[in-house]
C-alpha positions in Angstrom: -44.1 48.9 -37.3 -47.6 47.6 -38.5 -48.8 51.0 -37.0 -46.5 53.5 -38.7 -47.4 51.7 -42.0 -50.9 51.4 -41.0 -50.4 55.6 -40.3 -48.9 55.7 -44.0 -51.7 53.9 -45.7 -54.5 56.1 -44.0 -52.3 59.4 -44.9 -51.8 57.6 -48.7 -55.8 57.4 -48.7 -56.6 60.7 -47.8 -54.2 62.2 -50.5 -55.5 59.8 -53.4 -58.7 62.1 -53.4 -56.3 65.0 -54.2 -56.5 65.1 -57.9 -53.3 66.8 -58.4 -51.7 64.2 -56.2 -52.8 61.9 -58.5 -53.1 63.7 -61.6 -49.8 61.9 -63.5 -50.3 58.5 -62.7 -52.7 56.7 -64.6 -53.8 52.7 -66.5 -52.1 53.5 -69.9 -48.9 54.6 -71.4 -46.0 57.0 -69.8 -48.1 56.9 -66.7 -48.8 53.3 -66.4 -48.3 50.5 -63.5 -44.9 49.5 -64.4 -44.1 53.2 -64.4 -45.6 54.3 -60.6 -42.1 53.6 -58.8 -40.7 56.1 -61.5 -43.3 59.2 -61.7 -42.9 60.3 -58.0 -40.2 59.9 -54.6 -43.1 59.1 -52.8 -44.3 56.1 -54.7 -41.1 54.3 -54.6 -42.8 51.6 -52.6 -44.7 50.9 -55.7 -41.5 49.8 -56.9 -39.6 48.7 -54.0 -41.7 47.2 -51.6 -42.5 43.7 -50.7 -46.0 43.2 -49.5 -47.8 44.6 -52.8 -51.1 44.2 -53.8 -52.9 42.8 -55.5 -52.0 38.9 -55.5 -52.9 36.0 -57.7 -54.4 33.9 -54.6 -53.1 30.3 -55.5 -51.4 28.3 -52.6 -52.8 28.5 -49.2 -52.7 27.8 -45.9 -56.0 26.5 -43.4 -55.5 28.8 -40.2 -57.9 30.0 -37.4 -59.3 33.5 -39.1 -61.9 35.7 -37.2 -65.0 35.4 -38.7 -65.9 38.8 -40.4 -68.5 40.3 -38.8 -70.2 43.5 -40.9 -72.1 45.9 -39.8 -73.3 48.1 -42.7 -76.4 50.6 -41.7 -76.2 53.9 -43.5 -74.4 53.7 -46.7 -72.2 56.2 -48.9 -73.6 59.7 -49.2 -71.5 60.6 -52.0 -70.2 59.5 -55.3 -67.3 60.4 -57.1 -65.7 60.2 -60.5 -61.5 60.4 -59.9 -60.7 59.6 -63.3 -59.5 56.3 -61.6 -62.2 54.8 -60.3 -65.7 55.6 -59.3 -65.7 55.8 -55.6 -68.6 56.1 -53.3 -68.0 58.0 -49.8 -69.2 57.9 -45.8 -70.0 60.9 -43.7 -67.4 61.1 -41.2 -69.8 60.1 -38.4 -70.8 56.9 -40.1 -71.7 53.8 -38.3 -70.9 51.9 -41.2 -68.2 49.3 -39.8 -66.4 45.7 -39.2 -65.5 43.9 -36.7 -62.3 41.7 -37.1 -59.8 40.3 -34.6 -61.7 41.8 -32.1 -61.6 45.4 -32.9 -64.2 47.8 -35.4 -63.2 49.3 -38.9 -64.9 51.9 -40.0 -66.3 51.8 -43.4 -64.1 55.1 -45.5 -65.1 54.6 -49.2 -65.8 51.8 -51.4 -64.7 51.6 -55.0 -64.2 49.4 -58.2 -61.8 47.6 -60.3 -63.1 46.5 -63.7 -61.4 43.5 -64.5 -61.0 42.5 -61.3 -57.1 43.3 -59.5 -56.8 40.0 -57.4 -56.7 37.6 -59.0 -58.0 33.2 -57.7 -55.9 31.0 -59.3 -55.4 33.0 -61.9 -58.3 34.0 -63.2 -59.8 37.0 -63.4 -63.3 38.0 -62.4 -65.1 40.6 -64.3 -65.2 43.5 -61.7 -63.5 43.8 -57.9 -65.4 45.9 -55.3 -62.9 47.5 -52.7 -64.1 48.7 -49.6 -61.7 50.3 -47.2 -61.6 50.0 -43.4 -59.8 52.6 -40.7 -59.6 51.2 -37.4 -58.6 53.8 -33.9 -55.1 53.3 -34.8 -55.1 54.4 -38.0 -54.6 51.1 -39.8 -56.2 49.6 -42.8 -58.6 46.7 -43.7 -60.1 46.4 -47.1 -62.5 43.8 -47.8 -62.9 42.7 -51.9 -65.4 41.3 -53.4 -65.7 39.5 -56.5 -68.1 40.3 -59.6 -68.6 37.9 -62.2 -70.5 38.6 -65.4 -74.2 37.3 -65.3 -77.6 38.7 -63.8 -77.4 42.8 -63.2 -77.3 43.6 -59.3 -79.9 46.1 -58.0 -77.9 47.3 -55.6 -75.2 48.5 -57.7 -77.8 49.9 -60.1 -78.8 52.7 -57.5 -75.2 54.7 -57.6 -75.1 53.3 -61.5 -77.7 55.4 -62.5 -76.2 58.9 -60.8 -72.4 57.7 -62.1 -70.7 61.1 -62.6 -69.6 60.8 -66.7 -66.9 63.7 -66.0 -63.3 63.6 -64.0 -63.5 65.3 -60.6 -67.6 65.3 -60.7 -68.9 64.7 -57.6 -73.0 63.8 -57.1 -75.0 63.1 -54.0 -76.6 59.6 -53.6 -79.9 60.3 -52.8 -81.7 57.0 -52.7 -80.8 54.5 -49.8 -78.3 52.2 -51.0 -78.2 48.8 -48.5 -74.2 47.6 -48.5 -75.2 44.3 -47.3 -76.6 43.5 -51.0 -72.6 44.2 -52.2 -72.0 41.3 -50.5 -72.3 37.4 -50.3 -74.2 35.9 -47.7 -71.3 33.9 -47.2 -68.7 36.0 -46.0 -66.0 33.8 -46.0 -62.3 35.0 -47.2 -59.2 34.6 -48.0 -56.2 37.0 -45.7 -52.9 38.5 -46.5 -50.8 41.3 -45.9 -50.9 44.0 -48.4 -50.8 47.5 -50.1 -53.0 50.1 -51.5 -53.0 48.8 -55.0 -52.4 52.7 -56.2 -50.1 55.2 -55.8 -48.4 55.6 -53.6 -48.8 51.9 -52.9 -48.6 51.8 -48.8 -48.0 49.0 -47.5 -49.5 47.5 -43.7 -52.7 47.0 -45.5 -54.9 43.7 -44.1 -56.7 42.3 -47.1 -59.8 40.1 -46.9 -61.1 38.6 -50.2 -64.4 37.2 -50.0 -64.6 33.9 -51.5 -67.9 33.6 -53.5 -68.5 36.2 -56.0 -71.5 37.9 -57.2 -72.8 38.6 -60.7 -72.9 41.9 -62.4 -74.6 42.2 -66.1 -73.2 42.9 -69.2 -74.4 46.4 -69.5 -73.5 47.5 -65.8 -70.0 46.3 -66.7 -70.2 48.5 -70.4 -71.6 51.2 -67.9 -68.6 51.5 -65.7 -65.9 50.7 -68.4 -67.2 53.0 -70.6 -67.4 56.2 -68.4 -64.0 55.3 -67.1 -62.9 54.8 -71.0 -59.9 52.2 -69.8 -59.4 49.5 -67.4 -58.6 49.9 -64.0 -56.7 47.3 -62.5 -53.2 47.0 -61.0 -51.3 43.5 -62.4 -50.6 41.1 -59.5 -47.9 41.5 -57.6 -45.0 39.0 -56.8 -46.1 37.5 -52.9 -42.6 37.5 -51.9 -42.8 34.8 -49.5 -45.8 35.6 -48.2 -48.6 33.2 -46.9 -52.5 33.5 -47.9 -54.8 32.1 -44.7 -58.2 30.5 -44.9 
C-alpha cells in the first residue's frame, strides 16, 4: 500500500511543475488551503485524507530512528520561480542522496516555505526548507529544515541573488552551491508519516524534520517574501492519531 501511495506522490511531484496543473490553486482567496479539496477531483485527498501535512509536532514518542546519513555532492543546476515557491532542481543523474533505513533517496528538488509549514509546539519558524527524496520504488522522503530570523546564511545567498522575480522563469545556477551548509551539523529529527503539503496532497510521504534550526536575515526573508508577494505555507493539519518518533 505504502508503494502505490509512494507511486502517487512521485506522479503528484512531477505534475506540480506543470503550471497549468497548478495554475488555480494558490495561498489567498477562492483558491486558498481550505479550498484545495474543492478546486479539483484529484485533490480530494487534500480534503479527505488522513495522514496530511504539515503537523504541529507537540507530543512524541522516543523510538529507535536510523540516523540520517546525507550525502550532498553536486547541488541543484536550476532554479525556478512557480509562482508557489522558489524551487531549486537536480540533473537527473545526480549523486545528490540519503541514506535512511537502509536504502538511498535521491535528492529531486529543494524548495521553501516562508513562514515555516510545520510547525514545534506551535510555534512557527520564520522560513521551512523542503527537500524531496525518491528512493528505487518510487516512494518519498522529504527532509525540513528550520530557518529562524537572525544572521544571513551564505549559502542561501548564492541562488538568492539569481531568484527568478517573474512566474514560470527559470535561471541556471551557475556558482557551486554546497547543500551541506542548508543544514545543521546536527542532523537529528523528528519522523512521521505524511503528504505533499500541496495539491494534490499525496499521501505515503516519510517526513524528517531536523531538530535545530538555522538563521536566515531579515533581508533574505524580505527577499523571498517579496518576490513571491504572499506567504507560502499550508496550516497544520489534524495528526489523526498519528504518532511523531524521535
Amino acid at each position: 500500500m505504502k508503494h502505490i501511495a509512494g507511486k502517487a506522490a512521485l506522479l503528484a511531484l512531477s505534475m506540480m511543475s506543470a503550471s497549468a496543473y497548478a495554475s488555480h490553486w494558490s495561498y489567498q482567496g477562492e483558491g486558498a488551503p481550505e479550498h484545495w479539496g474543492e478546486l479539483d477531483e484529484a485533490y480530494k485527498t487534500c480534503k479527505s485524507g488522513m495522514y496530511q501535512s504539515p503537523i504541529n509536532i507537540d507530543s512524541t514518542v522516543k523510538a529507535h530512528i536510523s540516523p540520517l546519513e546525507t550525502h550532498y555532492i553536486d547541488g541543484p543546476v536550476t532554479l525556478t520561480n512557480n509562482g508557489h515557491t522558489i524551487q531549486a532542481s537536480e540533473n537527473a543523474d545526480t549523486r545528490d542522496s540519503i541514506t535512511l533505513d537502509k536504502q538511498t533517496w535521491t535528492l529531486q528538488q529543494f524548495h521553501f516555505h516562508a513562514p515555516s509549514e510545520n510547525t514545534v509546539h506551535g510555534k512557527k519558524y520564520a522560513m521551512e526548507m523542503h527537500l524531496v527524496h525518491k528512493n528505487a520504488d518510487g516512494e518519498l522522503t522529504v527532509v525540513a529544515v528550520m530557518f529562524d530570523q537572525g544572521a544571513a546564511n551564505a549559502e542561501l545567498d548564492k541562488l538568492w541573488s539569481v531568484m527568478p522575480g517573474q512566474v514560470d522563469q527559470n535561471v541556471t545556477i551557475k556558482a557551486t552551491l554546497d547543500i551541506n551548509k542548508l543544514l545543521p551539523a546536527d542532523k537529528t529529527y523528528w519522523r512521521f508519516s505524511g503528504s505533499l503539503t500541496t495539491p494534490p496532497c499525496s499521501e505515503g510521504v516519510t517526513w524528517l524534520v531536523l531538530k535545530q534550526p538555522l538563521t536566515v536575515s531579515a533581508e533574505q526573508l524580505q527577499k523571498f517574501t517579496h518576490t513571491l508577494h504572499h506567504d507560502n505555507n499550508r496550516p497544520v493539519q489534524p495528526l489523526h492519531g498519528r504518532l511523531v518518533a524521535e
